[in-house]
N, C-alpha and C positions, 0 to 999 in steps of 0.2 A: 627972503629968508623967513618973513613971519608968514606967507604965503603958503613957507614950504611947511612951516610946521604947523600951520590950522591943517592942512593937506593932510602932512604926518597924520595929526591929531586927530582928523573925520576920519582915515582910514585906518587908524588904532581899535573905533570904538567897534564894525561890526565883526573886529577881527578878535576881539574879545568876547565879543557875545556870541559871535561862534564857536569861540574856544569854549564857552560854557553847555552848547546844547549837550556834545556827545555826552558830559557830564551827569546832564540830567536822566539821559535817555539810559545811559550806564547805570544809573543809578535807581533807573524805574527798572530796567531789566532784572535786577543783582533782586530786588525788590519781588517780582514776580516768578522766578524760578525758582523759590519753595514753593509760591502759591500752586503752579504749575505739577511741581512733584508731588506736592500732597492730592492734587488732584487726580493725578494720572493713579497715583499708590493705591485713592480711595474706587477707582473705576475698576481698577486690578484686582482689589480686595473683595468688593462687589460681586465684579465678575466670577472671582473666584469663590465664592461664597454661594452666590446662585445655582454656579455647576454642581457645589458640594449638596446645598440644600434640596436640587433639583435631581440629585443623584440617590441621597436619600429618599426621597419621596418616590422614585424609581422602584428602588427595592422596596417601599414601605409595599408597593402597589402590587411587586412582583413575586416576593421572595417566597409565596406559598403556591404560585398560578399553578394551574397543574400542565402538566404537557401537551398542548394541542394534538399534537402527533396519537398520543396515546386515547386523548378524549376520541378523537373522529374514528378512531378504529375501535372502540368500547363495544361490546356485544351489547346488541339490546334483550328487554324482558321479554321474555316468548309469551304469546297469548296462549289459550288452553278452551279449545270447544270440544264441548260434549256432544254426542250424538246420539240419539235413540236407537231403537234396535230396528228401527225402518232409516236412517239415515237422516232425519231431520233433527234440526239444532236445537239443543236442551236450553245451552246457555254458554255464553263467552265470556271470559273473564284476564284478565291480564290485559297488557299493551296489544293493539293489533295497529299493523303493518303492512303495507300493501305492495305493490314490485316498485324497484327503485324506479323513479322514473328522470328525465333531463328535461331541461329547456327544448331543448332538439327535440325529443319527443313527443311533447306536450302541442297542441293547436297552440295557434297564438294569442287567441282570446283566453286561455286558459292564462297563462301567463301577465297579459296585459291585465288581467284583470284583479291577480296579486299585486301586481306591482302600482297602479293604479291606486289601488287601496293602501298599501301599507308603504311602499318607501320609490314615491314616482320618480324621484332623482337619481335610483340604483345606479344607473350606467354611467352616470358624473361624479357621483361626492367617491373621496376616499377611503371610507369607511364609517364615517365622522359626517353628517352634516350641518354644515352651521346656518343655513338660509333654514332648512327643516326645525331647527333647534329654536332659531328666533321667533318661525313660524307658529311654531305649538305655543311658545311661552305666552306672543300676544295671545295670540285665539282664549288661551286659558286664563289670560289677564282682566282680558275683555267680559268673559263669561264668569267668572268669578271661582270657576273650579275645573280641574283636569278633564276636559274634552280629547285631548291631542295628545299625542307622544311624539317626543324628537329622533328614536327612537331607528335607525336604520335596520336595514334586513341582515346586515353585515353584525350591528351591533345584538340584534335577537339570534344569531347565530353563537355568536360569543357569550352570549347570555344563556340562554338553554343549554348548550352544548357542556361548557367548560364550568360556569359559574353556581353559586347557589342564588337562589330569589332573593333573598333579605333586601332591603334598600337600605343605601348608606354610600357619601360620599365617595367610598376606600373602593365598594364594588361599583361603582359606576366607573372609577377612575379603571380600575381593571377590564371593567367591557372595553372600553375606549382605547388601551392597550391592545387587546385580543383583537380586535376590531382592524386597527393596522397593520397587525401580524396577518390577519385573514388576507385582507387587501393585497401584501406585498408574496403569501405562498401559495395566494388561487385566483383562479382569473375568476371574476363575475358570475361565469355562468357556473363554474364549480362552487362558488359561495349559495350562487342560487338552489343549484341544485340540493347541495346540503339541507339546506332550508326549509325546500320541497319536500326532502321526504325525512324529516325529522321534526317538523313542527308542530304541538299537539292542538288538533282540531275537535277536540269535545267527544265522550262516552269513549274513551278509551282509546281513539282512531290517532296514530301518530302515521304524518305525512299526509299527501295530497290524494295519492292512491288508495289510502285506505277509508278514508273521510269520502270519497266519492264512492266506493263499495258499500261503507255502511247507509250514505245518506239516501242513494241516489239508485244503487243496484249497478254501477256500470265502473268500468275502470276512468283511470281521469283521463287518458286519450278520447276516451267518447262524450266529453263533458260537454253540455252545449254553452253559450252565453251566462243563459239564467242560473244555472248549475252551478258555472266555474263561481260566478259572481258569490252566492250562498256560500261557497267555502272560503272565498276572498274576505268573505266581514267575519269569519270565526275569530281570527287570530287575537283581536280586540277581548273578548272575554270568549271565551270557546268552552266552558262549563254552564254557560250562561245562554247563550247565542245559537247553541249547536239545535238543528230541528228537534233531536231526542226531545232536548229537556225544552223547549220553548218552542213550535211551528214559529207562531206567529211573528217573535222577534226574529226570528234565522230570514224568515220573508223579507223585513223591515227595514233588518240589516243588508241584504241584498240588495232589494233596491236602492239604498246610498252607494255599494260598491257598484251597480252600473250608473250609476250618476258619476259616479269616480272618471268610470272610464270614460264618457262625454266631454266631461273637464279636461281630462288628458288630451284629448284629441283622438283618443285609439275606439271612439264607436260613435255612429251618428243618431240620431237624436230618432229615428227611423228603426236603426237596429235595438236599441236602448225599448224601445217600447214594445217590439217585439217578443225582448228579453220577458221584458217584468209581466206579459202577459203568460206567458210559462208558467208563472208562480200560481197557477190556481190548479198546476197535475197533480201538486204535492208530493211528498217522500215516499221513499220505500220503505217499506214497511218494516224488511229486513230480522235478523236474528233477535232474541232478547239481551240484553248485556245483565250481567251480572247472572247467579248462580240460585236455584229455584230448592224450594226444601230438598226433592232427592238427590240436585247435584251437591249441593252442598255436601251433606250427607255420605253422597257415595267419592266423591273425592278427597273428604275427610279419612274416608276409611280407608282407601286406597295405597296414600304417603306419598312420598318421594317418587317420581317419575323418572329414571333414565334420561335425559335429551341432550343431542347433542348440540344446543342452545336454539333450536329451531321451535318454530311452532306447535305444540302439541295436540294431539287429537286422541278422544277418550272416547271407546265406545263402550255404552252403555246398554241396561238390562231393558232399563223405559222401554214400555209398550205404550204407546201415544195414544192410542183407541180406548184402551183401557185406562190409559191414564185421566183422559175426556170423561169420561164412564165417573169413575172415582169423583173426581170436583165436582160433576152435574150433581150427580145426586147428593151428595153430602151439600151443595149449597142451595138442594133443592127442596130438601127434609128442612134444613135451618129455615131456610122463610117461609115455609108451609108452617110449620110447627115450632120455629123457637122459641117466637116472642111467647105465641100461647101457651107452653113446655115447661116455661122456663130453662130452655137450651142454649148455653151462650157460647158454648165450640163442643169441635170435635174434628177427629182424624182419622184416613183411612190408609190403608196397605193392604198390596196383594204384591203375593209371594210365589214363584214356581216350586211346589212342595219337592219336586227330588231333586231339585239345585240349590234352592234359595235364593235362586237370582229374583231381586225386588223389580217388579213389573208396575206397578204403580206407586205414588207415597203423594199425600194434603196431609201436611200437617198444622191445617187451623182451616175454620171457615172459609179466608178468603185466599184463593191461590196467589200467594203474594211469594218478594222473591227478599230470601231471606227470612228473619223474624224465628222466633222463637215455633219449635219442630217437635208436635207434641205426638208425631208418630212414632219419635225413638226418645225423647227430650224429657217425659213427664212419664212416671211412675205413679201408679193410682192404685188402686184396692180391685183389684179384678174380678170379685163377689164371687158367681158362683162359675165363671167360667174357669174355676182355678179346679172344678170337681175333676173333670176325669186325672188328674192326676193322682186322687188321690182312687179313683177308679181302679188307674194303673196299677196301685198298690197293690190294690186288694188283689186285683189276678196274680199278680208277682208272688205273693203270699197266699195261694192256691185256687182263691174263690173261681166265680165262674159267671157268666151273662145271665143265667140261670139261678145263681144261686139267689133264695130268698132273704130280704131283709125286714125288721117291724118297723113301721112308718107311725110311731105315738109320742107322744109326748115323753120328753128327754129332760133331766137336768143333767150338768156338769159344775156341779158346786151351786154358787148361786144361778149361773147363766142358763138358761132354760130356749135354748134355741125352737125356733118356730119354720114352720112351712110359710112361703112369701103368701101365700091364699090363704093362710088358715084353717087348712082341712089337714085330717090325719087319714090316710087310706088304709092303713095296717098291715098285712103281707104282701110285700109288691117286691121282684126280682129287681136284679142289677141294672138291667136296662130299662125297664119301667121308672126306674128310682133318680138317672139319670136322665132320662128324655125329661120326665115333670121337674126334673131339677129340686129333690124331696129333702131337704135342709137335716133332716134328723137322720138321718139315713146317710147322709156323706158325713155324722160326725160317729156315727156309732162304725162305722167303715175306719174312722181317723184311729178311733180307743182302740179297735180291734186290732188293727195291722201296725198300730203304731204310726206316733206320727212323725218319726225323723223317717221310718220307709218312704212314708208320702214326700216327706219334700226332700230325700234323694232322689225320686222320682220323677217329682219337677226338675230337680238339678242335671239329671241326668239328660232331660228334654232339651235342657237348653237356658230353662230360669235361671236368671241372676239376682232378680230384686231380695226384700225384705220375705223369710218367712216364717212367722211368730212361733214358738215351741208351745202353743196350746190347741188348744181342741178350735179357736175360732178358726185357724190356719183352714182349717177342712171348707170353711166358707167365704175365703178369701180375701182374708183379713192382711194379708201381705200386701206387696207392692209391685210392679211389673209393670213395662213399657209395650207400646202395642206391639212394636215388630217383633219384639224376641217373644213375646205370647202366641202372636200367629204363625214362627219359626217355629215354637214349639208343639204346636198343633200339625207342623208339617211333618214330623215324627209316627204320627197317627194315620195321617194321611198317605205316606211315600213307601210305609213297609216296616216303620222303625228304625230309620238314616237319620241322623241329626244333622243337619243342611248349616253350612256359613252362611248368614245374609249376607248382599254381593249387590255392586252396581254397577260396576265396571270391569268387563272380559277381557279387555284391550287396548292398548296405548300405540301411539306412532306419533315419530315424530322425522320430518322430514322425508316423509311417504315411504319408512321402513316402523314394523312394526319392534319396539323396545322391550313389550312388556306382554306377556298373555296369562290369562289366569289359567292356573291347573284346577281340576276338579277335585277336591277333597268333602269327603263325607266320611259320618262316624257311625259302627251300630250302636243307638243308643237302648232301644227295645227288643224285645224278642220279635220276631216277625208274626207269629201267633198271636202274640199278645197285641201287638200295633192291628192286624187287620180284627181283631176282636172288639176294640177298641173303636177302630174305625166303624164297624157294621152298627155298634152301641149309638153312638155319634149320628149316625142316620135315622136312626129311630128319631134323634131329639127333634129332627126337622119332621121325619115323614106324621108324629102322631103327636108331638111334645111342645117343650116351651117354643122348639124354635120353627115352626109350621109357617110365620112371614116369612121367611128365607125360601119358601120351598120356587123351583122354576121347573113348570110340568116337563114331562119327558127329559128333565136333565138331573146325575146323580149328584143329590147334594147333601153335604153332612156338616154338623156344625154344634155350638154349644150359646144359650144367654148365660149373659152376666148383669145382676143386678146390686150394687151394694147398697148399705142401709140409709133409708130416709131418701133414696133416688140420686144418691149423690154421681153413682156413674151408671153407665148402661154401655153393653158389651154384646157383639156377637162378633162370634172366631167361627167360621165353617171351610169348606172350601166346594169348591164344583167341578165334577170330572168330564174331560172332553176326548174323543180318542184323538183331535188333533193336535188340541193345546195340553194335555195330558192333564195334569191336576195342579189348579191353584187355588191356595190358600188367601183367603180376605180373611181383615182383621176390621174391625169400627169401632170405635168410642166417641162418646158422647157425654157432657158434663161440661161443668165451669170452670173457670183457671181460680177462681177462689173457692170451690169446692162445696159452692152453695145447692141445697138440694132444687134437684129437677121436680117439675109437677106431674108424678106420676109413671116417671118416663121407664121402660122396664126392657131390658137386651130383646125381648121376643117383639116390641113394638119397632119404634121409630128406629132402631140399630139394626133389627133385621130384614126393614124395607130398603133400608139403605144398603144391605152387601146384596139383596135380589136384585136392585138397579145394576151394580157395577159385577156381578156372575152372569149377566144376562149379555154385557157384552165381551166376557170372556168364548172368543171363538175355536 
């Protein structure tokens, strides 16, 4: 009995203490099932919160992008080359753009050797790559400043195409968007291609075709190694890099992008050296980029062009021969004679007297492109080549070539105008008075005929500048630009037509023509009175101030201009040919601060200079 209840008693106790585990375990459970809900709530909450915050940050990145769709269809800027009137290039201006080209079309060193260069993992990463991304940040960590970009051909796609430059977190977030959108709506070689022919490669050249036309002379299908490579290292700084503006570095750079392609495995170390031995044929020489005083000039005048968003082409009045003619000699008088002169610029123009089509234009010393254009730009005192105007008068007001005037000493109040020599010759006719260019004699002409006759006279020619209502007027105390001076000397010249100066006949654009100029001329003079004028005007060269200008066996007519103290010097003539018919040259000479010249007088150094550029009027 006591056996049986030790028995009892031993198997009481683990039948109790089992009774207690579920207890505990219940009560650890009851215990952890808030912990558990709160857990699970805060992963929910989290999670939901991420999508929200992630969703926001979506649209912070999206809500302006603009539509890919609509970017890749964008018309581009049409370039605009001018052409001379023999067919060679003045100047190119705008974006140029070469044929679209593909991967498929391209050699394949052409291609390896973009890709090589700028994003070798193209055919693997998703648009994003993160080994290139790690890759550039060490290189640049190492070196201590931006060597590398991470940078794929997907994400310069989305960058150029759709975004603006600016840096900042929000656009880069947005390439990296763009970037995946590319990935999932074009296959690789449509990415590539995009790339190819819209990526800008330095002086204007946007795409691979056109960068190989400007640098190299040839399309990109004929690019060889050396070649491809050179436009392969533009993309890195391509204002910087490109042969225009830098040979040297365009070289420099090249050769790392065929070391690229060694690295890659896509050229042997045989071909590579091949390559970089090319680089001593150098560039093509190719068109000018940007726009030369007369383009500027004559496309200024021009306006608004027709196109039907294509390419445009201007043709022009430019005679090249004559244009060569003009800058020789004008920077050939400067260095003979500036420094000793005291001549710090000058400019010249020739004009077809019965069209007005401008045939040449320098407007400064140095034929530069751009800059300040002091053949239409700069209004000067035009001394005594302002006389026959007031010449004009006088026949308008009945006188005659014939008629005599007194060549003595004059006042006009205080002012006591003088002959540039000092001499008084006394009865000397109309054309005597202007060939010696007789200063008292154009002003007793001014009293006599009146002096608003005289400068409706001008006006009527063609003058627009400043002309004083006193008796200096007569010795041209005004102001006047050279083209419209030697336009209105082509009045004199053509029969008494007042001619539009003009520099461009003709427009096309996409090899139809948009645009043609009509011919419009005005009678500004009587025709008796213009060839009277004219015959006067020959005198001044054949016996007169202006005898430098003369070129034997050829008819040449013309007037000096000297104002006071040598401030400028002026010859206006023109030269008749029965082929090229009659062109008017105009020359000035002087400082752009208006400092007197040493000496310098229209019938000198300005008249050696229009016999230079008449002599190769053919």
């Amino acid at each position: 009995m006591a056996r049986a209840k030790a028995q009892t008693g031993r198997a009481r106790t683990p039948i109790a203490a089992r009774s207690g585990t579920p207890r505990r375990k219940a009560a650890k459970a009851a215990r952890a099932r808030p912990a558990r809900r709160w857990f699970l709530r805060g992963l929910v909450l989290a999670a939901l919160w991420s999508t929200i915050l992630g969703a926001g940050v979506l649209v912070w990145l999206a809500w302006d992008l603009p539509r890919p769709e609509a970017a890749l269809a964008a018309t581009r800027r049409p370039s605009v080359t001018m052409l001379d009137a023999q067919g060679g290039v003045i100047a190119q201006s705008g974006d140029l753009y070469g044929e679209t080209v593909t991967p498929r079309t391209l050699p394949r060193h052409v291609v390896d050797a973009m890709l090589a260069t700028e994003d070798r993992r193209f055919r693997s990463h998703v648009g994003i790559d993160p080994i290139g991304i790690a890759r550039a940040a060490f290189v640049n960590l190492v070196e201590g400043r931006v060597v590398q970009g991470g940078s794929t051909i997907t994400q310069q796609v989305a960058k150029n195409l759709f975004l603006t430059p600016d840096r900042s977190f929000r656009r880069k977030g947005q390439e990296a968007l763009l970037a995946l959108w590319l990935e999932r709506a074009f296959s690789k070689d449509e990415i590539l291609a995009i790339w190819l022919n819209r990526i800008y490669l330095g002086s204007g050249a946007y795409g691979i075709d056109a960068a190989a036309r400007l640098y190299f002379g040839v399309p990109a299908r004929s690019l060889s190694v050396w070649q491809a490579s050179v436009i392969a290292g533009l993309p890195k700084a391509p204002s910087r890099l490109n042969p225009r503006a830098d040979p040297q570095a365009a070289v420099a750079r090249g050769r790392e992008a065929v070391d690229n392609m060694v690295a890659a495995g896509w050229l042997t170390e045989a071909e590579a050296a091949r390559a970089k031995a090319e680089a001593a044929r150098g560039f093509a020489s190719g068109p000018p980029r940007g726009r030369s005083a007369f383009a500027e000039w004559a496309e200024g005048r021009l306006g608004p062009v027709p196109t039907t968003g294509g390419a445009v082409m201007l043709r022009a009045t430019l005679d090249p021969a004559l244009q060569e003619a003009a800058e020789r000699a004008l920077a050939a008088a400067l260095s003979s004679d500036g420094a000793r002169l005291g001549i710090g610029q000058g400019a010249v123009v020739a004009v077809r007297a019965e069209t007005g089509a401008v045939l040449a234009m320098v407007g400064g010393r140095a034929a530069t492109v751009g800059g300040f254009n002091r053949a239409v730009a700069a209004e000067r005192q035009p001394g005594s080549a302002f006389k026959p105007f007031v010449w004009l008068a006088a026949l308008e007001a009945g006188l005659t070539p014939g008629t005599v005037m007194e060549d003595a000493p004059l006042a006009v109040g205080r002012w006591r105008p003088e002959n540039i020599d000092g001499r008084y010759r006394g009865p000397v006719t109309l054309t005597e008075a202007l060939a010696q260019s007789v200063n008292t004699v154009a002003v007793r002409l001014a009293m006599q005929v009146g002096l608003p006759r005289a400068a409706a006279a001008a006006r009527r020619a063609g003058l627009t500048g400043t002309i004083p209502n006193d008796a200096t007027a007569a010795l041209g105390s005004g102001s006047v630009g050279l083209l419209e001076l030697a336009v209105a000397y082509a009045t004199f010249a053509n029969g008494g037509w007042l001619v539009v100066p003009h520099g461009i006949v003709a427009a096309e654009t996409d090899g139809e023509t948009v645009w043609r100029r009509e011919g419009d001329r005005l009678r500004a003079i009587d025709a008796t009175r213009a060839d009277a004028m004219a015959a006067m005007l020959r005198e001044a060269v054949a016996r007169g101030t202006g005898r430098a200008a003369a070129l034997p066996g050829r008819a040449v007519a013309g007037k000096t201009g000297t104002t006071s103290e040598f401030r400028d010097a002026w010859f206006i003539g023109w030269v008749e040919t029965p082929a090229s018919g009659t062109v008017v040259i105009g020359v000035w000479l002087g400082n752009d601060d208006a400092a007197p010249m040493r000496g310098v007088t229209g019938g000198s150094v300005p008249a050696r200079i229009f016999r230079g550029v008449a002599a190769a009027v053919r």
